[in-house]
SERO-4910 file (N, C-alpha, C, O; in steps of 0.05 Angstrom, whole numbers):
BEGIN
 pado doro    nc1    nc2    nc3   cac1   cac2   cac3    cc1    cc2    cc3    oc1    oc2    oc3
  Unk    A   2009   1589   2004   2017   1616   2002   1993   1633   1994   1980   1628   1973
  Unk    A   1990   1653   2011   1965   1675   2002   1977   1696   1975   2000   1705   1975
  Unk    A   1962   1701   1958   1966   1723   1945   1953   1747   1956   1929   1749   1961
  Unk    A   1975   1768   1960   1969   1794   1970   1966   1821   1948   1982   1826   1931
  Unk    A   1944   1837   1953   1952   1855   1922   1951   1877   1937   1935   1873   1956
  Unk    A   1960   1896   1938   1960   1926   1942   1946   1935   1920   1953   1928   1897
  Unk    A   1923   1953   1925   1904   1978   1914   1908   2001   1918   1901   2007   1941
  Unk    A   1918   2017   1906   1932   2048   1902   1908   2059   1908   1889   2046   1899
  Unk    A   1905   2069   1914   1878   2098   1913   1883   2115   1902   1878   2131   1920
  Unk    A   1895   2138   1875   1894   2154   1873   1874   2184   1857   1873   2209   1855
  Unk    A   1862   2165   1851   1833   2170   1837   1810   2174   1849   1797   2195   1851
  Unk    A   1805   2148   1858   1779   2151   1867   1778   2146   1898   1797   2135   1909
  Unk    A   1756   2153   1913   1762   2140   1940   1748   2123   1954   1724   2128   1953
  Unk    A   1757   2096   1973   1753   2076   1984   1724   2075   1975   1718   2056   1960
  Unk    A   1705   2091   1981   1679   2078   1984   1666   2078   1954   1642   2071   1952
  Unk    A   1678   2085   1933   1671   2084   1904   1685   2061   1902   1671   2041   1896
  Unk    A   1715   2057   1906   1725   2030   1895   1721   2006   1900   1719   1990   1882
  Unk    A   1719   1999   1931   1712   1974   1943   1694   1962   1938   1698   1938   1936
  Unk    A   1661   1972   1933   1646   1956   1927   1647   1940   1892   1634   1920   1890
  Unk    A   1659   1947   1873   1668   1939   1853   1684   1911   1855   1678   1890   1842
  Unk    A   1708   1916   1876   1724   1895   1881   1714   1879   1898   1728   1858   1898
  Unk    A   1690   1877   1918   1673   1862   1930   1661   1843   1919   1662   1820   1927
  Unk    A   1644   1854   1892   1624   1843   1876   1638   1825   1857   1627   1805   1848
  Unk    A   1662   1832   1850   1683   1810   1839   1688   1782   1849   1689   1760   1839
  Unk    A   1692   1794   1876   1695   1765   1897   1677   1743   1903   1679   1719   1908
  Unk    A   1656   1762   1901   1632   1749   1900   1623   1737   1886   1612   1716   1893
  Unk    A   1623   1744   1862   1627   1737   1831   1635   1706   1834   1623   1685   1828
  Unk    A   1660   1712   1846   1671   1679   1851   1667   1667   1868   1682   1648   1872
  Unk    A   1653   1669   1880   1649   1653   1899   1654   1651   1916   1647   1630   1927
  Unk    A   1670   1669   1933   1690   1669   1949   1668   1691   1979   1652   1710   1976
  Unk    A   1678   1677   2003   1665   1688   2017   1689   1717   2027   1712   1716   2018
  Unk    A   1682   1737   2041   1701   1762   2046   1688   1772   2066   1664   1777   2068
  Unk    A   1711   1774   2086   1718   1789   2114   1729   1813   2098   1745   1810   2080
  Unk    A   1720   1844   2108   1732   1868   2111   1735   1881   2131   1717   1893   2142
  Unk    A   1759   1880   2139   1777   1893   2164   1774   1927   2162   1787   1938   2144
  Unk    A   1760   1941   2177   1768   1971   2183   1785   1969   2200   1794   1950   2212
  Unk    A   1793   2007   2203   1809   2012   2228   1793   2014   2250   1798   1999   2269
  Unk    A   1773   2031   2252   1754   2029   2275   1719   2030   2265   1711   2028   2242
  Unk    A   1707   2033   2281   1682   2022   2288   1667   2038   2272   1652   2027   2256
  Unk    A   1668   2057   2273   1658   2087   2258   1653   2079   2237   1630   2075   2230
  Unk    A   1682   2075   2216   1689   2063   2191   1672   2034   2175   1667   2028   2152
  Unk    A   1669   2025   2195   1658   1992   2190   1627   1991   2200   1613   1971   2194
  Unk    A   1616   2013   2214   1584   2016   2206   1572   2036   2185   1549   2036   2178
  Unk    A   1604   2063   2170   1592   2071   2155   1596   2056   2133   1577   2057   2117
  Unk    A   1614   2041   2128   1608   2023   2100   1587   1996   2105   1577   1984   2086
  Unk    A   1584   1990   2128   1556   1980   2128   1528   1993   2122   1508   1980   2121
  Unk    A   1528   2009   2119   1502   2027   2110   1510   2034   2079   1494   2026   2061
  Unk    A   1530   2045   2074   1542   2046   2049   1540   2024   2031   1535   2033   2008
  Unk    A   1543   1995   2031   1551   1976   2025   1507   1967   2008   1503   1952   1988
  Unk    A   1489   1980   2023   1466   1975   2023   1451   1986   1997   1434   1976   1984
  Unk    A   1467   2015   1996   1452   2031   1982   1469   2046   1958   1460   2064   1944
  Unk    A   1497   2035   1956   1519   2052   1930   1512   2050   1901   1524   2056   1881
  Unk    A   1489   2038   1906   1481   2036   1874   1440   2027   1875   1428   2010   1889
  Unk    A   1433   2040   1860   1396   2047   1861   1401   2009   1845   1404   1997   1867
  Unk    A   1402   1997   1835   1395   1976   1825   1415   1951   1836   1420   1933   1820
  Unk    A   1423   1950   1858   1432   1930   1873   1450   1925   1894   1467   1942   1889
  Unk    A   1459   1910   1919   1470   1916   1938   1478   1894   1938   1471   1875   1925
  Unk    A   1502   1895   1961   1520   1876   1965   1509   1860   1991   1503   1871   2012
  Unk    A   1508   1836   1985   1493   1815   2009   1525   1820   2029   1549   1819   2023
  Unk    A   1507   1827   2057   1530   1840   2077   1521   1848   2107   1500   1860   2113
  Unk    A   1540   1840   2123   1527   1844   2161   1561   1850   2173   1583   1850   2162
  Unk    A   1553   1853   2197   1577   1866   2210   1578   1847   2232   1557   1834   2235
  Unk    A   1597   1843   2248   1608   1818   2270   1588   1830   2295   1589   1815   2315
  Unk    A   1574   1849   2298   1558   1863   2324   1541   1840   2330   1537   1830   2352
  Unk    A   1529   1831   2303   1504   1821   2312   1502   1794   2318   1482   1783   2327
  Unk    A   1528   1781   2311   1523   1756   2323   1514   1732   2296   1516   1708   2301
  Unk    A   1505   1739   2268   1507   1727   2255   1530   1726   2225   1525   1720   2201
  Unk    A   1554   1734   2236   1581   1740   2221   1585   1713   2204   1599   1715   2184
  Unk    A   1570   1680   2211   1576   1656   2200   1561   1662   2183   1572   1653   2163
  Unk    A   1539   1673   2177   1516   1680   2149   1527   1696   2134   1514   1695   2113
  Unk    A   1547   1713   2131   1557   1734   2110   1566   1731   2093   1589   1728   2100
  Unk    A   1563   1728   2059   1576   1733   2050   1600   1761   2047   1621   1766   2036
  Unk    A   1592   1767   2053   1613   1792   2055   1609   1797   2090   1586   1799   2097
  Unk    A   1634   1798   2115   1631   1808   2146   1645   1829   2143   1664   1829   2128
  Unk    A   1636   1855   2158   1651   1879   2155   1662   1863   2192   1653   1842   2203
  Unk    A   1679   1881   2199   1694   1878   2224   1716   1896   2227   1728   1899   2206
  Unk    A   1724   1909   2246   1752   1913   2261   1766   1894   2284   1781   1900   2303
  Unk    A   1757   1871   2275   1773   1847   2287   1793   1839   2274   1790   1829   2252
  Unk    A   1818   1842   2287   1839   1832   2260   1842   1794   2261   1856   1780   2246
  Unk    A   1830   1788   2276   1827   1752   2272   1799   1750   2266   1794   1727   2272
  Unk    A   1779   1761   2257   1754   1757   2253   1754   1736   2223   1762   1740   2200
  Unk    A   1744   1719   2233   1734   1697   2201   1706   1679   2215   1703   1655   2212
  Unk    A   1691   1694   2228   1657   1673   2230   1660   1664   2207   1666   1640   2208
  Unk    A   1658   1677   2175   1643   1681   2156   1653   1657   2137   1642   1651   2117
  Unk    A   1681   1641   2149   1697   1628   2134   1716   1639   2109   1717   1624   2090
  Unk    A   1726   1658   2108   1734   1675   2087   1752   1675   2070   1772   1687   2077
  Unk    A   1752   1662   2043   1778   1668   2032   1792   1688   2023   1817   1687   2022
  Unk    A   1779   1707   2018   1790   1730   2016   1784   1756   2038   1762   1765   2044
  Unk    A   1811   1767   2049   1807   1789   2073   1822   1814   2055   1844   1816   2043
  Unk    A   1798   1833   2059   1804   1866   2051   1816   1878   2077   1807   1869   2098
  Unk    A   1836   1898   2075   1841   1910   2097   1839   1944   2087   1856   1957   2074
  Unk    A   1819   1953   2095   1818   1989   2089   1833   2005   2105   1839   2001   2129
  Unk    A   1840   2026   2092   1849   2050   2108   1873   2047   2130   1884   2066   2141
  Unk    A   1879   2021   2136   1910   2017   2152   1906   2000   2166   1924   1996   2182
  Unk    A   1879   1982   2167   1881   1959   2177   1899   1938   2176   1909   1931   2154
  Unk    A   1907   1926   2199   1925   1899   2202   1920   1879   2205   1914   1878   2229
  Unk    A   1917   1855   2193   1902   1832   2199   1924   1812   2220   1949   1812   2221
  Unk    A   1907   1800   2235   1931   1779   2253   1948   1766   2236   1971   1768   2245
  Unk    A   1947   1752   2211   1958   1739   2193   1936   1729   2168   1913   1720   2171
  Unk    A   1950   1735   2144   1934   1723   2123   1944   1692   2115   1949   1684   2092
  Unk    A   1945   1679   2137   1956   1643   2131   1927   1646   2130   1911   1661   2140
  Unk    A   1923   1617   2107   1900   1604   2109   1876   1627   2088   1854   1616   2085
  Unk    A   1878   1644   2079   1864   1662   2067   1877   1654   2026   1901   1652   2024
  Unk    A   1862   1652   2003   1872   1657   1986   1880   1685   1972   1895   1689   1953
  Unk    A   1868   1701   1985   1877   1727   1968   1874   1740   2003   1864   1729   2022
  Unk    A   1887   1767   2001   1890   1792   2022   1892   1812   1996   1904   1810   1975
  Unk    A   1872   1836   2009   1883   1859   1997   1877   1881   2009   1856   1885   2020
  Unk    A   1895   1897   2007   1900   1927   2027   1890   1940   1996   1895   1934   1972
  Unk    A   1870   1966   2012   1860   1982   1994   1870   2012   2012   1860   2020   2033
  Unk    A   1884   2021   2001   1894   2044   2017   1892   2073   1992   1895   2074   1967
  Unk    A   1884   2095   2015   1887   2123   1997   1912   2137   1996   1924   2145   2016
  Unk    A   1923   2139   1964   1948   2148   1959   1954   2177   1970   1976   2188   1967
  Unk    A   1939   2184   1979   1933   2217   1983   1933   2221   2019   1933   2244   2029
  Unk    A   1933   2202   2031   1940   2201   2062   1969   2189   2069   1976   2166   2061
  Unk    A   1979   2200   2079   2021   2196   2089   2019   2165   2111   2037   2148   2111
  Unk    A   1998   2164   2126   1992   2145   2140   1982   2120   2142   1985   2100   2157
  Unk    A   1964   2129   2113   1954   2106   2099   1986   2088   2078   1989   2065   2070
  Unk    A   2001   2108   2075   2021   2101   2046   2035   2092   2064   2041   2069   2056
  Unk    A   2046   2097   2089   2061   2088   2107   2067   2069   2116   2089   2060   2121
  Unk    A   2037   2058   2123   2025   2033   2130   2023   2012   2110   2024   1988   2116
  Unk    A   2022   2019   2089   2021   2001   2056   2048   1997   2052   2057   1975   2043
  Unk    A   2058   2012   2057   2097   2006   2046   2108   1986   2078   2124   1968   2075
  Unk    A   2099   1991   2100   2104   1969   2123   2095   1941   2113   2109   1922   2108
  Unk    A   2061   1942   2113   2061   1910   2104   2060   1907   2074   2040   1895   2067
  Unk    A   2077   1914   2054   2083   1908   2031   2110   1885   2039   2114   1863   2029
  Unk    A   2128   1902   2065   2150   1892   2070   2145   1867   2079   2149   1847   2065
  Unk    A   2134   1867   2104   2114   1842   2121   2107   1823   2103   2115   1800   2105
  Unk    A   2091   1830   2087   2084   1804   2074   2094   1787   2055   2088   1763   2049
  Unk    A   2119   1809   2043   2139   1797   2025   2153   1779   2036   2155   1757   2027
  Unk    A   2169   1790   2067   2173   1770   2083   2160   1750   2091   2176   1731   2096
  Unk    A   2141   1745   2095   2130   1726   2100   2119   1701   2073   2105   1681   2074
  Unk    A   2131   1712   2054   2136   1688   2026   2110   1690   2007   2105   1676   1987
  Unk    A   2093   1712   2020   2069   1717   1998   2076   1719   1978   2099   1728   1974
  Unk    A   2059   1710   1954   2060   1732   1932   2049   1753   1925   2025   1750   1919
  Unk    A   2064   1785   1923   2054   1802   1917   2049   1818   1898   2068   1823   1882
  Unk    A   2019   1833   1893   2024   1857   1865   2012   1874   1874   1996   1875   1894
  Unk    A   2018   1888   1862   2017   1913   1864   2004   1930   1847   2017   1939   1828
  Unk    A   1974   1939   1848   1963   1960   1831   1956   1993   1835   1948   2001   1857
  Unk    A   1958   2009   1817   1949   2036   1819   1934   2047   1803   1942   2043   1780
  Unk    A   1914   2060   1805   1891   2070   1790   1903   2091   1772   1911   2111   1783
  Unk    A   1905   2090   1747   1906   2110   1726   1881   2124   1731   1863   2117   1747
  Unk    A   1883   2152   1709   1871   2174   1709   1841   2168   1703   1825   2183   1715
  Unk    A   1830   2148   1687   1811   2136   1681   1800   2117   1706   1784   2100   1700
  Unk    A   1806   2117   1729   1801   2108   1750   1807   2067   1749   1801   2051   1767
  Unk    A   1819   2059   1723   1820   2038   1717   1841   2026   1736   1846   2039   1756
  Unk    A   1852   2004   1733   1873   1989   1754   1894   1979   1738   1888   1960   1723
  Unk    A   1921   1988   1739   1933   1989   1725   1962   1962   1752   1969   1965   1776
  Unk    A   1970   1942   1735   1987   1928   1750   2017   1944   1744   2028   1948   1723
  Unk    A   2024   1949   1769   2056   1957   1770   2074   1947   1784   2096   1957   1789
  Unk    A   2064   1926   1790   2095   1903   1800   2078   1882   1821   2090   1863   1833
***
């Protein structure tokens, strides 16, 4: 069974929060596939991902080039994309992954402040409950911290 977490956005947005929760993963060891919606999205946080901080960057490539099995971190809009072997898959902004079987953690990082994004978060909240995950659920208090709410 995968654990699934939902990430509220209401504070801060995607490209402040994600690399935080990247460097965590990493932290452990854990290799990570990040799912955009489209293409646009997944080369600007490839450039993003290089330079969000003057004293260090997230080791990271995108599925274009053909070396996606070297990544610790693969950006992609492939929803079956795993070159990278991945246990953990991010899905931004309303991405759908084919299935998180076989993955230890999934997490949707969605902005609380888009109807389409919340839309899409409350669909596969349902989806994956059905499907026997276990789920939680976090939202960013005022202090931009992560606060667990179910």
């Amino acid at each position: 069974m995968t654990e699934v977490l939902f990430y509220h956005l209401t504070e801060s947005r995607m490209e402040e929060a994600l690399p935080d929760l990247l460097e965590r993963s990493i932290a452990r060891g854990w290799r990570v596939v990040v799912q955009t919606a489209t293409e646009e999205r997944r080369d600007a946080l490839d450039a993003h991902l290089w330079s969000y901080k003057d004293d260090s960057f997230l080791p990271h490539g995108t599925d274009v080039g053909g070396s996606g099995a070297l990544q610790p971190i693969l950006l992609t809009v492939e929803p079956e994309a795993r070159a990278n072997d991945p246990a953990v898959r991010f899905m931004v902004e309303g991405a759908v992954p084919a299935t998180l079987e076989g993955y230890e953690r999934g997490v949707y990082l969605f902005d609380g402040h888009d109807p389409d994004q919340l839309a899409s978060a409350r669909e596969r909240w349902k989806a994956e409950k059905a499907a026997g995950h276990a789920i939680t659920y976090w939202q960013q208090s005022e202090d931009r911290r992560w606060i667990k709410k179910a």
